[in-house]
Structures are given as structure tokens and as C-alpha cells.
C-alpha positions as CSV (number, residue, x, y, z in Angstrom):
1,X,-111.7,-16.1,-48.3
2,X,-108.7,-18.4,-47.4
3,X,-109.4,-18.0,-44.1
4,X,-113.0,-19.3,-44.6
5,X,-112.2,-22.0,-45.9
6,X,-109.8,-23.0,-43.4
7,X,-111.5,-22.7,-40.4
8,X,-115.0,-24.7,-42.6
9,X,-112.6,-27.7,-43.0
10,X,-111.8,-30.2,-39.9
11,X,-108.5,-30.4,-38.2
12,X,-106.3,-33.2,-39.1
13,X,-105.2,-35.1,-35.8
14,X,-101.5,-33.8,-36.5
15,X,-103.3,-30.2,-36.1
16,X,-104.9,-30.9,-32.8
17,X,-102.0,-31.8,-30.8
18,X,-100.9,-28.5,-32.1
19,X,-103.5,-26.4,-29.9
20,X,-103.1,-25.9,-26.4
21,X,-105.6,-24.9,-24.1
22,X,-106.0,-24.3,-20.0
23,X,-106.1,-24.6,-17.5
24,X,-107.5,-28.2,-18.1
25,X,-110.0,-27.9,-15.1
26,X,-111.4,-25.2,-12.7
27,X,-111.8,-25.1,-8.9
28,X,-114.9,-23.2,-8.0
29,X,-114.6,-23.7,-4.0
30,X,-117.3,-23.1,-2.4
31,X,-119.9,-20.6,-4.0
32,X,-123.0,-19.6,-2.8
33,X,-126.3,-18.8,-3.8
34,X,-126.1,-15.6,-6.5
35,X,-122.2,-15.2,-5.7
36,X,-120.1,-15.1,-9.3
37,X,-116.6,-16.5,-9.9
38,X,-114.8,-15.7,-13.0
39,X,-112.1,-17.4,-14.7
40,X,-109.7,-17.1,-17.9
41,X,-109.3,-20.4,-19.9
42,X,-107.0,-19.8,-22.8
43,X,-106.6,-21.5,-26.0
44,X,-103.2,-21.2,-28.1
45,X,-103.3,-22.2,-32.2
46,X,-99.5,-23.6,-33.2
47,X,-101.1,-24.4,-36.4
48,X,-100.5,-22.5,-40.0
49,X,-104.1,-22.0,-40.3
50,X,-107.0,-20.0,-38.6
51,X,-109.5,-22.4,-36.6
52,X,-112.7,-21.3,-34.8
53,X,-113.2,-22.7,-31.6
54,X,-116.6,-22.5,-29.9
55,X,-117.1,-23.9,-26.3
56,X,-120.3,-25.5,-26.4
57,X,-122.6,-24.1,-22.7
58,X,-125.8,-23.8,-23.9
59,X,-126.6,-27.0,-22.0
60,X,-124.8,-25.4,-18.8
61,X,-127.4,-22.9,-17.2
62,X,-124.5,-22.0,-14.6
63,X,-122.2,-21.0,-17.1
64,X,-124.4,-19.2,-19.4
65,X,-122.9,-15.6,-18.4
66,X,-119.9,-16.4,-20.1
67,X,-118.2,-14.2,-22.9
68,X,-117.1,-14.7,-26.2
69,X,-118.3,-18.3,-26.5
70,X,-116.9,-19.0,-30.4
71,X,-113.7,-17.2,-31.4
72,X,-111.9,-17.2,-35.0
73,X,-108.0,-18.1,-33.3
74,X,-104.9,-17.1,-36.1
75,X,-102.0,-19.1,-36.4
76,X,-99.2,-19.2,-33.5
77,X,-102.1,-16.3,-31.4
78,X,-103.6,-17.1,-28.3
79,X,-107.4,-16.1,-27.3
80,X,-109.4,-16.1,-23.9
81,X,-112.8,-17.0,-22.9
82,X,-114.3,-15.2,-19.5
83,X,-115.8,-18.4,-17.9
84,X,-118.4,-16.9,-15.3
């Protein structure tokens, strides 16, 4: 239940510098028609509570392959999404 209730409440700014992620961009080259690229983007909680962290690509057709799109992180535990 604690757990709940953390990750329902908003991060203070404090916590947010406290979370890492990356890498901060991705270079798709060149990619053709049908052709799939994957990549890892990792996100790392240094915070005392859980948070969930959802990457919003509904809006992105190209990206809408991609795994694991919201994610309850621990404290001090890293996560991956697949971007594809």
C-alpha cells in the first residue's frame, strides 16, 4: 500500500534531479522503408521511494512497437525500455 501511495503523489524537484535516464537522444541513421532499429534507454531511481515512469508514444506511430511503455522503478534500481 506504501508503495501506492508513493508513486500516486508527484515528485518534489529535489527528487527529480535524483533520476537519471539515457541515453538523452538516439541516432537512427539511415532506416528504410519496413527496416527496425532497436534501442535500450535506461532510467535509474536514486530516490527513497518507488516512482512509475511511463514514456508517453501513443502520439508517435513509428515508435508504437516499443515495450514496456510504463514501469513501477524501486529505489536506487534501474529499468529499460526497448525503443523499436
Amino acid at each position: 500500500m506504501k508503495e501506492i501511495q508513493a508513486i500516486e503523489s508527484e515528485l518534489t524537484a529535489e527528487e527529480l534531479t535524483r533520476i537519471s535516464v539515457g541515453p538523452n537522444q538516439f541516432d537512427f541513421g539511415s532506416v528504410f522503408v519496413k527496416s527496425k532499429n532497436q534501442f535500450s534507454f535506461s532510467v535509474f531511481n536514486g530516490n527513497t521511494r518507488h516512482i512509475k515512469l511511463e514514456l508517453m508514444l501513443s502520439n508517435v506511430t513509428e515508435l508504437n512497437k516499443s515495450t514496456n511503455v510504463c514501469q513501477i522503478i524501486p529505489p536506487n534500481m534501474i529499468t529499460s525500455f526497448e525503443i523499436l
